[in-house]
N, C-alpha and C positions, 0 to 999 in steps of 0.2 A: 898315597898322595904323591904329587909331581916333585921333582924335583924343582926347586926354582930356576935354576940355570938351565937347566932343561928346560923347562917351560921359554926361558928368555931366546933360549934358543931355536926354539920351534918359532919363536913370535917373528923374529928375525930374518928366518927364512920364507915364511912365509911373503914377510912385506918385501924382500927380495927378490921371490917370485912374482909378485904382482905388478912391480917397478918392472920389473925386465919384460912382462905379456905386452903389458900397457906400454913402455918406451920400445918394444917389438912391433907392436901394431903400430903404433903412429909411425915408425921409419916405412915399415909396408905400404901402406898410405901413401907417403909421400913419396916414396918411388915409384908409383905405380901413379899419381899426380906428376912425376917429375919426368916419363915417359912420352904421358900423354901432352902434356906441354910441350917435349922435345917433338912430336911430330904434328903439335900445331904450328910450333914456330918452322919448321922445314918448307912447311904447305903456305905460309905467311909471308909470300913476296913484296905484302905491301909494307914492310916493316923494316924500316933501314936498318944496315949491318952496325951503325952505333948503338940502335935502342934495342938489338938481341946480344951484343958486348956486356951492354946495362943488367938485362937481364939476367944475362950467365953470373954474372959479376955476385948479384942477389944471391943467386941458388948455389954458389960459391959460401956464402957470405953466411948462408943459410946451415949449410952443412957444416960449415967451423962451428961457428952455435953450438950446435946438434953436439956436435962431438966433447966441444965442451959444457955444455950440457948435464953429457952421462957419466963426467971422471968425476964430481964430487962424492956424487953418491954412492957409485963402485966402492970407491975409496975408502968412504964409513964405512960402508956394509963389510969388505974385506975384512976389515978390523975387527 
């Protein structure tokens, strides 16, 4: 039979693994979102230099988020 701390620990790591694929893939994603939008707004003269300000502002805004986002959960999981 398993150890139980052992067992908690395998549980642990596993959901550790899956948080990090999954919050791995969705940043892949959005960088690869966050590219293609950079060379729509290049090609986008019709679009005054305030409202790609706004925009940057967002994907700024976006990525604070993001970031904080993935410290609680490190956090627990470390422990």
């Amino acid at each position: 039979m398993m150890d139980p701390n052992q067992m908690l620990k395998q549980m642990l790591d596993f959901n550790k693994s899956a948080f990090d694929n999954s919050f791995n893939a969705m940043l892949t994603i959005q960088e690869q979102n966050e590219k293609m939008f950079d060379t729509f707004m290049e090609q986008a003269t019709w679009i005054p230099e305030e409202g790609k300000k706004l925009i940057q502002e967002w994907i700024n805004a976006y990525k604070k988020a993001v970031r904080i986002l993935r410290k609680p959960p490190m956090t627990t999981i470390r422990r």
